[in-house]
C-alpha positions in Angstrom: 198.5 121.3 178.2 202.2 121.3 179.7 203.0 124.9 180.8 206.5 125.6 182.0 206.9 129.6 183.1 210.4 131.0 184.4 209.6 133.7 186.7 212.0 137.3 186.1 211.4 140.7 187.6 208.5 142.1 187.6 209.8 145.5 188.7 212.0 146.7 185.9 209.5 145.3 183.0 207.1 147.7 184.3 209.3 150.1 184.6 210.3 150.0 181.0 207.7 148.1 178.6 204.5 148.8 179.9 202.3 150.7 177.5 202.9 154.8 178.2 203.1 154.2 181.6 206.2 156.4 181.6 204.8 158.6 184.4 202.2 156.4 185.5 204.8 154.3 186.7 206.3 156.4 189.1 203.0 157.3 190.9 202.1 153.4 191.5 203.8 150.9 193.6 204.9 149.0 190.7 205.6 145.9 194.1 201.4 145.6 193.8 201.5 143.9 190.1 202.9 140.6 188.7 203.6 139.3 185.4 201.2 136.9 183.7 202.9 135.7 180.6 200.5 132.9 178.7 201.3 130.8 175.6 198.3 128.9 173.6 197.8 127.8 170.0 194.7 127.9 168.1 193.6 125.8 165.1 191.1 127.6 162.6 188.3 126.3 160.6 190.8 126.2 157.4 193.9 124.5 159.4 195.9 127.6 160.2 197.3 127.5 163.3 197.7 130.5 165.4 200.7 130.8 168.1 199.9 133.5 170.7 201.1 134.9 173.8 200.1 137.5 176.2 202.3 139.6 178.3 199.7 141.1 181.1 200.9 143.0 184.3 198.2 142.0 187.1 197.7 143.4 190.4 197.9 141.9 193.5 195.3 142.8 194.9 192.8 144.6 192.5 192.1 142.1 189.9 190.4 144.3 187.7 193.7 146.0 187.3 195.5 144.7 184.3 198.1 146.8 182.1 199.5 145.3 179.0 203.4 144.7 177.9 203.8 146.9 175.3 206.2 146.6 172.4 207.7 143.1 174.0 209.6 140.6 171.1 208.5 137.0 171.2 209.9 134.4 169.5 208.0 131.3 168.3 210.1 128.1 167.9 208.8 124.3 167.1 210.9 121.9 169.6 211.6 118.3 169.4 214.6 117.0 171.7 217.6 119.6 171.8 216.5 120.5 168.0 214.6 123.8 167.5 213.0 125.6 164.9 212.2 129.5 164.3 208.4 129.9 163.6 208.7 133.7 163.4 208.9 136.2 165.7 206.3 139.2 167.0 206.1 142.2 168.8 203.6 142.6 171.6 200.7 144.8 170.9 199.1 147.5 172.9 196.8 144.7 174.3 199.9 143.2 175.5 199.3 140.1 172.8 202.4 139.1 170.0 201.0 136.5 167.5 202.2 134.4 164.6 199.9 132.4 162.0 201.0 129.0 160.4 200.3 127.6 156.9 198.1 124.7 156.9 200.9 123.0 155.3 203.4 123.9 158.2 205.6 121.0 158.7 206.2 120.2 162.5 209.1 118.5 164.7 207.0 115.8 166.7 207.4 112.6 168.6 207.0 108.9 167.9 203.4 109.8 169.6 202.3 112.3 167.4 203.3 115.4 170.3 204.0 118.9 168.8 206.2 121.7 171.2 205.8 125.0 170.9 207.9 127.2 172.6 207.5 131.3 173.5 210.6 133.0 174.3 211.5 136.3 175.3 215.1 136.8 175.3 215.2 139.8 177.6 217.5 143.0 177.3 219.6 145.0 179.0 217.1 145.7 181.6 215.1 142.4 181.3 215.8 139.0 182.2 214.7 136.8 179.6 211.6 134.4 180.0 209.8 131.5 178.3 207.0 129.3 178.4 206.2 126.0 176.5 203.2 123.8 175.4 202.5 120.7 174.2 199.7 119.9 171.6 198.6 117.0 169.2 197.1 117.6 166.0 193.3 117.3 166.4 191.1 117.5 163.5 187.1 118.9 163.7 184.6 118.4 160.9 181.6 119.9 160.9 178.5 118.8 158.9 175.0 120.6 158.7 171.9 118.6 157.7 168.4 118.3 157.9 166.6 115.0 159.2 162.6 114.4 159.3 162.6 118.4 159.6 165.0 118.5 162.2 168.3 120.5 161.9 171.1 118.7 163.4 174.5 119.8 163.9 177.2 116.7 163.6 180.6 117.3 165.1 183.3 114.3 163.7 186.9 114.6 165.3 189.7 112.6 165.2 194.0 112.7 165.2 195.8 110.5 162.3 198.1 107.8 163.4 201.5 107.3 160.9 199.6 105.5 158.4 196.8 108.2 158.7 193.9 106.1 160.0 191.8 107.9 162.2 191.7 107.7 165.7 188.6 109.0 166.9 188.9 111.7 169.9 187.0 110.5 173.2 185.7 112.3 176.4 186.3 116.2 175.0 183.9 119.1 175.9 182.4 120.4 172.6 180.3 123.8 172.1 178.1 125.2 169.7 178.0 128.5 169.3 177.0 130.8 166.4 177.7 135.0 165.4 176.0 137.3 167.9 175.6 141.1 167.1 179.3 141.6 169.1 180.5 138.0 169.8 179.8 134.7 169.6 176.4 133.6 171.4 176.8 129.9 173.0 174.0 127.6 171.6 175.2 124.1 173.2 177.4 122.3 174.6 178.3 118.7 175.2 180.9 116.0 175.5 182.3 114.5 172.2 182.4 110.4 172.3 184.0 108.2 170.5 184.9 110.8 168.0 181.5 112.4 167.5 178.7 114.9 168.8 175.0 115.3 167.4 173.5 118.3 168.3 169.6 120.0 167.6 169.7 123.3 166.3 167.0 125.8 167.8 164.6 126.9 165.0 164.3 130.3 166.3 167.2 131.9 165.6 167.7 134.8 163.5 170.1 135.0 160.5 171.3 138.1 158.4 168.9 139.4 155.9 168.8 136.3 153.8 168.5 134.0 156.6 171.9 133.1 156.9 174.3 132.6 160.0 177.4 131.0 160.7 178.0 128.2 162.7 180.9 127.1 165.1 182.2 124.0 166.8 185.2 124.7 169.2 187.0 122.6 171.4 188.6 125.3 173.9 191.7 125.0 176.0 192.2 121.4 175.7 195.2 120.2 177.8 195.8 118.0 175.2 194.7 119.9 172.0 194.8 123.4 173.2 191.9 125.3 170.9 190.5 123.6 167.9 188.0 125.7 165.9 185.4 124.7 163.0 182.6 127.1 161.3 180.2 126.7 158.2 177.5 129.0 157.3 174.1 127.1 156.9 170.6 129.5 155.4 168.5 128.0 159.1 168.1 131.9 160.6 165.3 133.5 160.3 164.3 137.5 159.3 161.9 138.8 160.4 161.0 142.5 158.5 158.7 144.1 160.7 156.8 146.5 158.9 155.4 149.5 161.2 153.4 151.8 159.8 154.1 155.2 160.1 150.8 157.2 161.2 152.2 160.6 161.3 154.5 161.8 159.0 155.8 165.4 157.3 153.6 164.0 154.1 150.8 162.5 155.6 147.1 163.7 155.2 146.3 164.7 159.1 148.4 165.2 162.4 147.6 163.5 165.8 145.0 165.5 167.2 147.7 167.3 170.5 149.5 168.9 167.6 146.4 170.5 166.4 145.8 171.6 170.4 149.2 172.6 171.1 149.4 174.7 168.0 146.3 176.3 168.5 147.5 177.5 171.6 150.0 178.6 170.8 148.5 180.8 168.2 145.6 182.0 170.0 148.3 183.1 173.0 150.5 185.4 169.7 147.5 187.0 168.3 145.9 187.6 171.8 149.2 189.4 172.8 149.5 191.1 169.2 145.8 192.3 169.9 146.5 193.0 173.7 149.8 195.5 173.0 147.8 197.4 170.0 144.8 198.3 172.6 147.5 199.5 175.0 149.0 201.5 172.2 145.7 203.4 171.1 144.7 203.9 174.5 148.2 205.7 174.9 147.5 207.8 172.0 144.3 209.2 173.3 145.6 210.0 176.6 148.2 211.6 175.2 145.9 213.7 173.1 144.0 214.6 176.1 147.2 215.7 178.0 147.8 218.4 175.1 144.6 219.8 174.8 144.7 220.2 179.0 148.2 221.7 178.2 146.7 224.1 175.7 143.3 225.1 177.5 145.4 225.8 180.4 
């Protein structure tokens, strides 16, 4: 992928777009961070193409502090030769990330060799130099096929680019992984290299689905220099669910407690009624000495 990046200050942008960093910004040494401003395009599973940039502030020194460009306009433009054309245009968010998302029947500027430039812009403002970066993609195309074979269940991965005519020209020497929906991601299953335009891969048997046994499928090609990100999915019924059924030995309408509860509780009792029994004694033995006392008093 062909990056260009023109560098501008770092200092002022921090100073007036990072996100409510308005007093923040005075207490750090806004010389420790510099900008990381990244472009990449991402084909989906139904041929939508996503156009994304991130505008990340990055320390020098402590790479685990990152503070987003908030609130930053990016322009999105299609580029062939000195012609350009306006995608559409986004605002960063508070993850410092603007976005656009393209038909699948976009129509794109490209070269006699099938090339498609984007281009990110930020024109700047008063304050802010302006700032761009470009990339340069060709139009890949996954298909993704599920199927069973002698009680196997293979994963087949076809992918190609279309010449003028549209023939296919299969795609050679490209990392491939398989990966399918975790609990809070996507959980990698394989990987490999595609050749001559296609990748076979085993599915694992043991992997759960959703309560009907059902889980979703992905075949990305990531951060291609050539294709940048290329994604396909299909749900398949190959998970397994497993119920487990635990019986419940104990509950508020079951027949008999665990035996401690009955121990505990008697305690517990025995200890009340003993102190109950213990403070009435004391009282009558109060009683009769006070009786005693009077008739002393009145002998005397």
């Amino acid at each position: 992928m062909k990056n260009t990046l023109t560098r501008y200050s770092v200092f002022i942008l921090l100073l007036g777009l990072i996100i409510n960093t308005a007093g923040i910004a005075q207490e750090q040494d806004i010389t420790n961070y510099r900008l990381r401003f990244n472009f990449r395009t991402i084909k989906q599973h139904d041929n939508v193409r996503i156009l994304e940039a991130s505008f990340i502030a990055a320390n020098k020194k402590d790479r685990k502090d990152r503070v987003p460009v908030y609130e930053a306009e990016i322009k999105f433009f299609n580029v062939l030769n000195e012609e350009e054309v306006l995608l559409g245009k986004s605002k960063t968010s508070k993850e410092g990330i603007a976005k656009i998302t393209l038909p699948e029947n976009q129509q794109y500027l490209m070269d006699v060799e099938g090339n498609i430039v984007f281009k990110a812009i930020f024109e700047g403002t008063d304050e802010l130099d302006s700032d761009e970066e470009e990339i340069s993609i060709k139009n890949l195309n996954l298909e993704l096929s599920l199927t069973e074979k002698d009680s196997l269940k293979i994963v087949m991965v076809e992918s190609y680019t279309l010449d003028s005519l549209g023939m296919k020209i299969p795609l050679d020497e490209a990392d491939i992984i398989i990966s399918v929906d975790g609990m809070l991601s996507k959980m990698n299953i394989g990987e490999g290299t595609i050749e001559n335009g296609e990748f076979e891969f085993e599915f694992p048997e043991d992997l759960p689905g959703d309560s009907n046994g059902d889980l979703t499928v992905y075949a990305i090609l990531e951060d291609h220099e050539i294709y940048g990100d290329v994604i396909q999915k299909k749900t398949v019924n190959w998970g397994i669910f497993n119920k487990q059924i635990k019986e419940d030995k104990y509950t508020l309408w079951s027949e008999a407690a665990p035996i401690w509860m009955y121990v505990v509780l008697t305690i517990l009792l025995v200890g009340v009624w003993a102190n109950y029994i213990y403070t009435i004694v004391n009282l009558l033995k109060i009683k009769r000495e006070g009786k005693k006392l009077e008739l002393k008093t009145e002998n005397s």
